[in-house]
C-alpha positions as a printed NumPy array, in Angstrom:
array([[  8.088, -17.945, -17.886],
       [  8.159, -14.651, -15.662],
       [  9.763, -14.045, -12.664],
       [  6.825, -12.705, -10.914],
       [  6.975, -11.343,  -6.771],
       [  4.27 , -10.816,  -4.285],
       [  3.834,  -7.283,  -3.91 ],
       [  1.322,  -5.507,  -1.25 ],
       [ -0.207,  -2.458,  -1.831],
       [ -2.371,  -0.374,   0.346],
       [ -3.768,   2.708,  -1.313],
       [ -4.709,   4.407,  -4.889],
       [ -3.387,   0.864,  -6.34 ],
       [ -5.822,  -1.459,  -4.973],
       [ -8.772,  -2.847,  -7.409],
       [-10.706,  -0.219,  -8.495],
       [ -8.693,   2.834,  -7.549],
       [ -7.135,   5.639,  -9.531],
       [ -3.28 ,   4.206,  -9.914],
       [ -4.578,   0.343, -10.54 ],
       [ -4.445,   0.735, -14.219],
       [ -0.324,   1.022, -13.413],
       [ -0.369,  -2.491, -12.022],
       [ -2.263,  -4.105, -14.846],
       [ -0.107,  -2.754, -17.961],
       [  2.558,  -4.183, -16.246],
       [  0.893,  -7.549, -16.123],
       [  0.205,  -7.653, -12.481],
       [ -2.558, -10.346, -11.303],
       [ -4.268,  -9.919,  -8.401],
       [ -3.742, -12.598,  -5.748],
       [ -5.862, -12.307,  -2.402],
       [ -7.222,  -9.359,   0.026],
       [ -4.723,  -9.425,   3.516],
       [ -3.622,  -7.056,   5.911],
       [ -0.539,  -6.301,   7.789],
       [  1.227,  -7.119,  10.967],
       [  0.248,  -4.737,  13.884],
       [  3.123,  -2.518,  13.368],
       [  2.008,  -0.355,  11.096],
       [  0.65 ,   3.298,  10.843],
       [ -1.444,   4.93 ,   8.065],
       [ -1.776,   8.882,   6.6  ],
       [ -3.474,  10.436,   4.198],
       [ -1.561,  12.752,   1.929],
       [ -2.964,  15.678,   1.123],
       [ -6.231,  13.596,   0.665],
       [ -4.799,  11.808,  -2.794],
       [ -3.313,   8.633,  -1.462],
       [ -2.078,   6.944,   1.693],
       [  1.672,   6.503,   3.23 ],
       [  1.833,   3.56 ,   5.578],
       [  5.299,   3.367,   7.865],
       [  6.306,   0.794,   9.419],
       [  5.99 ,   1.492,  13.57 ],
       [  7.185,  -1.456,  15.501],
       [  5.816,  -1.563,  19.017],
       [  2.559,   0.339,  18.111],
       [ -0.18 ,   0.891,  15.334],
       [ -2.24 ,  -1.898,  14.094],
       [ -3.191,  -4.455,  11.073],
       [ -3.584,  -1.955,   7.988],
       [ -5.649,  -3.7  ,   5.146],
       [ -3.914,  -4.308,   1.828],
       [ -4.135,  -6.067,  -1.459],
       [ -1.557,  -8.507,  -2.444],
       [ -0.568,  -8.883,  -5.905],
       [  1.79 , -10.992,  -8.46 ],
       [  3.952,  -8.278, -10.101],
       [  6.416,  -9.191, -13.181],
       [ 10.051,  -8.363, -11.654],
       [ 10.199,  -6.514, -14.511],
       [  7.491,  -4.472, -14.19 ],
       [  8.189,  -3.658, -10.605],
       [ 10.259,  -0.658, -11.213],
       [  7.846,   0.991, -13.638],
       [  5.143,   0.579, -11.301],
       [  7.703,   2.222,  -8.468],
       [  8.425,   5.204, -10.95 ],
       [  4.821,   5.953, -11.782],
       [  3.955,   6.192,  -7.725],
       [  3.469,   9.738,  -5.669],
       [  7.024,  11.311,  -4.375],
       [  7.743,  10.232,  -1.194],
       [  6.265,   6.285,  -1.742],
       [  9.001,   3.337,  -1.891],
       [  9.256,  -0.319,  -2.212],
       [ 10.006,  -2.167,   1.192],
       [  9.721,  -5.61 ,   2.849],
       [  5.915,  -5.372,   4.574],
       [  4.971,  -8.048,   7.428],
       [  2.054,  -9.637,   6.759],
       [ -0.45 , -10.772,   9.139],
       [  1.109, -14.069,   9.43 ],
       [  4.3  , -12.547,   9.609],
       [  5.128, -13.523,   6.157],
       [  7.526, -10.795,   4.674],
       [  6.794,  -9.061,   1.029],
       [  7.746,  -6.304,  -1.027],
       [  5.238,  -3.539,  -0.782],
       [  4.405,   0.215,  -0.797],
       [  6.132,   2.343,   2.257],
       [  5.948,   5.728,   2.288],
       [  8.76 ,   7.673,   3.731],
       [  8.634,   9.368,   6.871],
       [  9.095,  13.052,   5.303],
       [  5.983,  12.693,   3.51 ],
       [  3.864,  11.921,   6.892],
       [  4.45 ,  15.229,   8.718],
       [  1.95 ,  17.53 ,   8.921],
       [ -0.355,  14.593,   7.304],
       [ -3.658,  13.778,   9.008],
       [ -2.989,  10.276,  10.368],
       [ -6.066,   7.346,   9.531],
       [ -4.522,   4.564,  11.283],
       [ -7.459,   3.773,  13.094],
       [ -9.764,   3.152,  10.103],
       [ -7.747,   0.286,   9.485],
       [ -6.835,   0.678,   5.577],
       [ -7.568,   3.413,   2.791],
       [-10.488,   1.72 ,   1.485],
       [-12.288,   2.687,   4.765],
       [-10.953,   5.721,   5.068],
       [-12.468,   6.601,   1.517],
       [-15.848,   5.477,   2.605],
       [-16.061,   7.3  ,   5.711],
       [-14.3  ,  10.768,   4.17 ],
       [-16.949,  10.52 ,   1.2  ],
       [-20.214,   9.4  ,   3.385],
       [-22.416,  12.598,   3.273]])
């Protein structure tokens, strides 16, 4: 049997999205829809995919996906994300701690900030409502 992890992701992995394909060659499953503590912040880089940072003492729930990764697997998924996105323990809503997708705090300058649409999934509807 596997070693498997939870893993959290919060952008161009989720269901459906461009990079998802990366989690399911590796043998990923997914688990459950969640979201974040309220410590987090969200950007959008260069329109492609987000960077979430954790912010403690502001910023909000972000909306994420959780998923069963192989340990295995974890590191191609990690080497097949965007520059500037990392693996890093993520609070959960009920403070439960996971691995998940960080982005680094390079990549967020001069990024437009989407914190307040509460996940990339929302942020994509909005940006593409005519």
């Amino acid at each position: 049997m596997k070693q498997t992890t939870l893993f959290a992701v919060n952008g161009t992995l989720m269901r459906g999205l461009e990079l998802n394909p990366n989690l399911l060659k590796v043998g990923a499953a997914f688990v459950r829809v969640d979201a974040t503590d309220e410590c987090y912040r969200l950007w959008s880089i260069d329109n492609r995919h987000p960077a979430m940072l954790r912010t403690p003492g502001q910023g909000t729930r972000i909306d994420l996906e959780l998923w069963e990764v192989p340990f295995d697997g974890l590191a191609q998924v990690l080497l097949d994300e965007p520059p500037g996105l990392s693996v890093g323990k993520v609070v959960l809503k009920d403070k439960t701690v996971v691995l998940g997708v960080l982005g680094e705090s390079w990549l967020c300058e001069g990024q437009r900030e989407i914190t307040e649409y509460g996940g990339w999934r929302a942020y994509l509807q909005k940006r593409d409502r005519p």
